[in-house]
NUGUBA-497519 format. One record per residue: residue in one letter; x, y, z of N, C-alpha, C in turn. Coordinates in steps of 0.1 Angstrom, whole numbers, plus 5000, padded with zeros to 4 digits. Example, Ala and Ser with C-alpha at 12.3 -4.5 7.8 and 13.67 -1.06 7.14 Angstrom:
<nodes>
A513249435078512349555078513249675078 S512849785071513749895071512950005079 
</nodes>
This chain:
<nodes>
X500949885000500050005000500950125000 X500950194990501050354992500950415003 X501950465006501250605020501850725017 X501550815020502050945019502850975027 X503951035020505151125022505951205021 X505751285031506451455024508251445027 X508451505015509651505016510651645021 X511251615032512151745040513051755032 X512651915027513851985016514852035025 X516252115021517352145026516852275032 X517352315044517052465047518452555052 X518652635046519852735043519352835059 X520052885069519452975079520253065076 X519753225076520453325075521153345086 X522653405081523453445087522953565100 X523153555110522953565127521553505129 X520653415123519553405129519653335149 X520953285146521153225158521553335173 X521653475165521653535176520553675178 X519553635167518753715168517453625171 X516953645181515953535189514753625192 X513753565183512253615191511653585204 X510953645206510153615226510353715233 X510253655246510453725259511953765261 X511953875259513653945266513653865278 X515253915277515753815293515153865306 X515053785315514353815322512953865327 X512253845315510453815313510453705318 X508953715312508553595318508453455308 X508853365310509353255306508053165294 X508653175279507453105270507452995270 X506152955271505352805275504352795266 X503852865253502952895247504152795233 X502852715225503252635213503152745198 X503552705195503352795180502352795174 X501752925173500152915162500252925153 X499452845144499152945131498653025130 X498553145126498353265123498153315108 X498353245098498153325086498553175073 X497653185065498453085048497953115042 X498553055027498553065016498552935005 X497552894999496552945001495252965016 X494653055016494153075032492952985037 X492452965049491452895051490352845046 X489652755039488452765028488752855019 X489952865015489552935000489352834990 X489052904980488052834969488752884952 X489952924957490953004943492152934940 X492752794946493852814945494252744935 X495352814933496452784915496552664920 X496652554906497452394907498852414908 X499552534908500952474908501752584916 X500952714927500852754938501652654951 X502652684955503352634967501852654983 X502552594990501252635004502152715013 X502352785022502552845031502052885038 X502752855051502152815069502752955074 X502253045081502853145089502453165103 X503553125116502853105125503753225132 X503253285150503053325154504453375164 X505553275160506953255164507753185153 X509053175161510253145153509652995151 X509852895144509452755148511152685148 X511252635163512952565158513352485151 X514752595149515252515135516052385137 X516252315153516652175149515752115143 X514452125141513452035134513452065118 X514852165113514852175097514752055090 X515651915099515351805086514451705084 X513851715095512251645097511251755098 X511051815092509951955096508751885085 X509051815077507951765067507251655073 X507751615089507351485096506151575101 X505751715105504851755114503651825104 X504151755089502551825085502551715073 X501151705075500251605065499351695059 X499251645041498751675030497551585027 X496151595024495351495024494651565010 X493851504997494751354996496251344992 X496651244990498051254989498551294975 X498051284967498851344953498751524955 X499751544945501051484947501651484961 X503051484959504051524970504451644970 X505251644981505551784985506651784991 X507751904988508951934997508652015007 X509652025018509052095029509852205039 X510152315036511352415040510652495050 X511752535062511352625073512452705067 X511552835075512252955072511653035083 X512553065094511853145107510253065113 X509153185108508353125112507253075107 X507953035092507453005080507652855076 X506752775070507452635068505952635048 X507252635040505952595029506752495022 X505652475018505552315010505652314995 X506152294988506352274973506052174962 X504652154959504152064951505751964943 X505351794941505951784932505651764916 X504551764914503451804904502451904912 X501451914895500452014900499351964909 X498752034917497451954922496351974916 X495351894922494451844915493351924914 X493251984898492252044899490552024902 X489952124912488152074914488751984928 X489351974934489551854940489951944958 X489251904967489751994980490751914985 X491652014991493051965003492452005013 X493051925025493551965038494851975038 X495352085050496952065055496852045067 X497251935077497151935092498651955094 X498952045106500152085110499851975127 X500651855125500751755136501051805148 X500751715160501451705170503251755175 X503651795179504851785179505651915175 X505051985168505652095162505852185171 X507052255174508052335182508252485182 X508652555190509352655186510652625196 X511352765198512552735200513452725217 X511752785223511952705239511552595241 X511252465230510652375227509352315232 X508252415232507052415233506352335225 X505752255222505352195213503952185215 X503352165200501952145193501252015200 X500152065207499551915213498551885207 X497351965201496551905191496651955178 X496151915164496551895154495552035148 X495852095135495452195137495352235119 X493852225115493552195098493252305091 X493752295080493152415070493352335062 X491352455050490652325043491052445026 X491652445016491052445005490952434990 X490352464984489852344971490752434958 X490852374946492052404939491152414926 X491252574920490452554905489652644903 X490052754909488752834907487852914913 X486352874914485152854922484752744930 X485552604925485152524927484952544945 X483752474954483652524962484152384972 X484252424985485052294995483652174991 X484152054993483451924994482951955011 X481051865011481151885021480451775025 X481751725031481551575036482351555045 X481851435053483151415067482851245069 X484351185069484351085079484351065090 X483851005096483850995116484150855119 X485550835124485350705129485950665143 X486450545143486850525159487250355155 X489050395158489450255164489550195172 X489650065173489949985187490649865183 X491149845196492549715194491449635207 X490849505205490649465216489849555216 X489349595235488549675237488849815239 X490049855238490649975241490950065229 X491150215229491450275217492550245209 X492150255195493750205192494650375192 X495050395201495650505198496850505189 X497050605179498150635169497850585160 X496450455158496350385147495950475134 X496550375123496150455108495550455103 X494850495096493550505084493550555073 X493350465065493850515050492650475042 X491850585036490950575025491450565012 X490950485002491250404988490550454978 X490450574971489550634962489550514948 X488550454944488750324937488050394922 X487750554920488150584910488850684910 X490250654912491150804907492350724920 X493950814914494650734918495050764935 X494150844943494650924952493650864967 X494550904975493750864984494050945002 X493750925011493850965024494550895033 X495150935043495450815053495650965063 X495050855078495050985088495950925105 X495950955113496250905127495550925139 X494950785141493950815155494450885165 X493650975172493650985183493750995201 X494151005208493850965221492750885227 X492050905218490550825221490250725206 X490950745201491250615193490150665180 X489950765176489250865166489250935155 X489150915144489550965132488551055126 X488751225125487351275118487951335106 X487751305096487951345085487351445073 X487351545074485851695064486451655056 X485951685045485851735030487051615021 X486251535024486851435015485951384999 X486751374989486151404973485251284974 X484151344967482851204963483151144959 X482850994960483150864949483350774960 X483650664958483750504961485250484965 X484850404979486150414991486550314994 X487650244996488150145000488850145014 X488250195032488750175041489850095047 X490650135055491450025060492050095073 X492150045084492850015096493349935102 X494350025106495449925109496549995120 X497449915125498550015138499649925132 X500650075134502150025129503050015138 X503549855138504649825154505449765149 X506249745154507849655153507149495159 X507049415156506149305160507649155159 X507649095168508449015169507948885150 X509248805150509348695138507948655139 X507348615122506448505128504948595133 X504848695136503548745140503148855131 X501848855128501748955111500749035118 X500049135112499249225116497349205107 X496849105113495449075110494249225111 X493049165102492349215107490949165110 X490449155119488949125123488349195114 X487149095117485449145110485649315106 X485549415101485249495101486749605100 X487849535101489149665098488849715086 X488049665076488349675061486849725058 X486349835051485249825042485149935034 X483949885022484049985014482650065014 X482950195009481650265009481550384999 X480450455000480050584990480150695001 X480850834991480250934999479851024979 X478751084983478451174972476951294981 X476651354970476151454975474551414986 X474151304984473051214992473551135002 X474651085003475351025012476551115017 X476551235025478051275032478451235041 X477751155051478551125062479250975063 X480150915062480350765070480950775086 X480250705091480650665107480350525108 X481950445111481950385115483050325129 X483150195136483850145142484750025135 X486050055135486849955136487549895145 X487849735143488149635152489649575146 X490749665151492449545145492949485164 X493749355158494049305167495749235158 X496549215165497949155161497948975167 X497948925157497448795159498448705155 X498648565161499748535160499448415150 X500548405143500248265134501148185129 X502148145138503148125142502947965154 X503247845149503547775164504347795173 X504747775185505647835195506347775194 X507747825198509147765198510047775210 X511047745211511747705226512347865219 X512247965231512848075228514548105235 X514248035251515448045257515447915269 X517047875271517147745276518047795286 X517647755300518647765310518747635317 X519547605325520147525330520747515343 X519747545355520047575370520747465376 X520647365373521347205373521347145365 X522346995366522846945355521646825345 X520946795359519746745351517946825351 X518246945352517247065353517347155338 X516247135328516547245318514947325318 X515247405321514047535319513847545305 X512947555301511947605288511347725288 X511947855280510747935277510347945266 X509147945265508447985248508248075246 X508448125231507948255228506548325225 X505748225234504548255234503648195247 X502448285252502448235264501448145263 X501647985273500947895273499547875282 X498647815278497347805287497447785304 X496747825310497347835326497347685325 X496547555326496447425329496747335319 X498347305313499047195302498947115311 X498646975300498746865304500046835293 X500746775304501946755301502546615302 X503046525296503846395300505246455291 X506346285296507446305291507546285279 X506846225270506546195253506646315248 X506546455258506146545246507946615246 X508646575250510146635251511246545246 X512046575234512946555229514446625231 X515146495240516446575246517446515244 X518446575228519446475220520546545230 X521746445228523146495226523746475213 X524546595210524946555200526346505196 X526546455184527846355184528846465188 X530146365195531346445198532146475189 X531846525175532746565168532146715165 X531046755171530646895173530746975186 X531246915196531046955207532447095209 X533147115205534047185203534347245190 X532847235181532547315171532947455170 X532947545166533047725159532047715154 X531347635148530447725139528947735145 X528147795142526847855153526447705150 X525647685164525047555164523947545155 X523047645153521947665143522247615136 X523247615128523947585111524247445114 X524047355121524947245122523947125118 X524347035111523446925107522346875116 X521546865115520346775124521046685131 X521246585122521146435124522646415136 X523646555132524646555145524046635154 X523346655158522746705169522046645175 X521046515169520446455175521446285175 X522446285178523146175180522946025190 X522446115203521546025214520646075217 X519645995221518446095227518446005240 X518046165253518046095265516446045271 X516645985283515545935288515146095294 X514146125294513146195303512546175316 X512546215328512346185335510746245345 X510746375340509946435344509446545337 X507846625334508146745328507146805335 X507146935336506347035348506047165342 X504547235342504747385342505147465350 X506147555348506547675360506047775357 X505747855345505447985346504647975333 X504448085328503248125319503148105308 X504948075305505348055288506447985293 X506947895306508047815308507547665313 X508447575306508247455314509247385321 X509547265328511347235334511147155328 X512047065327512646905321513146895331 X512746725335514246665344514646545334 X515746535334516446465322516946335334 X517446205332517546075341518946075340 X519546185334520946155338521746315334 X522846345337523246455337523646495327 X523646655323524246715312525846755315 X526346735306527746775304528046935298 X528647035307529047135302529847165287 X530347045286531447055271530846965265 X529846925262528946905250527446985246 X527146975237526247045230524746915229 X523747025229522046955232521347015219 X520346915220519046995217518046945221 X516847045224516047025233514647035220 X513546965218512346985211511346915218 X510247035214508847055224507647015214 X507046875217506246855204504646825209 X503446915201502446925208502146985220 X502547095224502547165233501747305222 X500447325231499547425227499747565228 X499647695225500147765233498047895235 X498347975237497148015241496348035225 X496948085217496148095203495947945199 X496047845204495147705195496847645189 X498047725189498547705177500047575183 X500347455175500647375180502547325181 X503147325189504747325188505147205178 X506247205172506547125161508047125165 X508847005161510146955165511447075163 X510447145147511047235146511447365150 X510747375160511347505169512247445180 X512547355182513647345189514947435195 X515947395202516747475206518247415207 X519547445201520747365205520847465216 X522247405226522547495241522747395243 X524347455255525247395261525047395274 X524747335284524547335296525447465310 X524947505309525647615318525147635337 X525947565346525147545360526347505366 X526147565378527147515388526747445396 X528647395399528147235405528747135403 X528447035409529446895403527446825393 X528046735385527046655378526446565387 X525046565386523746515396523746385391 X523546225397523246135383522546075389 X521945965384520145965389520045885405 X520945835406521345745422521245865431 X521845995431521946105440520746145439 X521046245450519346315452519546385445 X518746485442518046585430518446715439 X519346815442519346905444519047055435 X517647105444517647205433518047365439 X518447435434518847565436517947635442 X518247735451517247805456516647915441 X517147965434516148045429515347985415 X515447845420514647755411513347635420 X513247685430512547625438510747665439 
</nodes>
């Protein structure tokens, strides 16, 4: 999917701007006030503007100039054709088509969150001007209203991107604190909705959508309003794998999964696979990942016991002891994890035994460590 992006042009500062500073003289009283807009070009609801007319923001202070190379991050263009470059200048920041815009067709410019001046005051709500390009042509008057949710809570920061499905342009906006998207003067025709939230999400987990992230609809001059509710959730689809192996004793191996398991597993020793592998790897270099199966799985031990401990951990007791200077692997087979979704040999784990101590062997008693108790 396309999203829009303004691109931060180079900004040249005149020679002393750095020592000629607007505000409060010294010793006033101290600015805590964010930057307004005050004045553009083209201006509020106008209804004149040139296709190939730059925009220009004029606010009420200096706006700071560390934010010269990301200054195009604090203002969004809706719809998105074209693009635009984005230059400060004092207390000026305008935008420079990279084609012409679209004639008959209304803009918005929202100047975002975050925007500064130079006692670093910053913009806490988002702040729009609406107008249409061509003429007479007059603002569209229509509005989306909607509202995300993750689960039951807002999706706050979530995105929303409208799909104009005749023409090549389209919207995309960012929920609110209350998980809220209101949208004016969006062009008549046939929509393609979509929400969604953008995260860094571990291997293996994709970003789904329930019943309802996605629809399509009309806005024209008998239909202006759509309101509705969307439902995203990050879903996993992925079986669980041994994420990390510790080793508190020599016949003690802790299991965590990378995902968390149902409070009450039923668990026997069938479901645990615990090789050594042959001794001509044991004093390997090369990452154990990379290393043949079949030397890894060289012996397989007896099992002795398996137990849940925590939420996404299980123990093994193994019937006879691990060796610090040989290499394991450990596989978890049919173990469920809370999504339905089922462990496979394949997530397994190589690891070297790491625990202090002399080696436990099954005649001795079982001593366990105090912070494994």
């Amino acid at each position: 999917m396309v999203r829009p992006e303004i691109v931060v042009g180079v900004v040249t500062l005149m020679a002393g701007l750095a020592c000629a500073s607007e505000g409060f003289p010294p010793g006033g009283p101290e600015d805590k006030v964010p930057p307004v807009l005050v004045a553009s070009d083209p201006a509020e609801r106008a209804v004149n503007a040139e296709p190939n007319q730059p925009i220009v923001l004029e606010f009420d202070e200096i706006i700071d100039e560390r934010l010269s190379d990301q200054i195009g991050d604090f203002i969004q263009v809706n719809p998105d054709v074209p693009e635009f470059d984005a230059e400060l200048d004092d207390k000026t920041i305008t935008l420079t088509s990279t084609e012409a815009l679209l004639e008959g067709v209304t803009y918005s410019v929202t100047i975002l969150p975050g925007l500064q001046d130079r006692d670093r005051n910053p913009t806490v709500t988002p702040k729009t001007i609406l107008f249409s390009v061509g003429g007479e042509e007059p603002i569209t008057l229509s509005l989306v209203r909607v509202t995300i949710v993750k689960d039951t809570l807002p999706a706050v920061g979530a995105q929303y991107r409208l799909e104009n499905l005749e023409s090549e342009f389209g919207y995309t906006w960012e929920a609110d604190s209350q998980g809220q998207v209101e949208i004016e003067a969006v062009e008549y025709g046939r929509y393609v909705a979509t929400a969604w939230e953008e995260m860094v999400r571990p291997e293996g987990w994709q970003e789904t959508e329930e019943p309802g992230a996605r629809d399509t609809f009309d806005l024209s001059l008998a239909n202006r309003l759509h309101e509705k509710t969307y439902r995203i959730a990050v879903v996993d689809t992925t079986a669980p794998v041994v994420d990390r192996v510790r080793t508190p004793s020599s016949r003690r191996v802790t299991i965590a999964f990378d995902d968390p398991l149902p409070e009450v597993l039923p668990l026997t020793s069938s479901i645990v696979a615990l090789y050594e592998g042959s001794p001509e790897i044991w004093d390997t270099d090369v990452n154990p990942d990379e290393l043949p199966v079949d030397q890894l799985r060289a012996r397989r031990l007896e099992i002795e016991n398996v137990e849940q401990t925590g939420k996404n951990e299980i123990r093994v007791t193994s019937a006879e002891p691990l060796r610090t200077d040989r290499l394991y692997r450990i596989e978890v087979i049919d173990v469920v994890n809370v999504s339905g979704l089922v462990s496979t040999a394949e997530g397994g784990r190589v690891f070297r035994p790491n625990y202090d101590g002399a080696a436990v062997f099954r005649s001795d008693p079982l001593e366990m460590p105090a912070g494994d108790r």
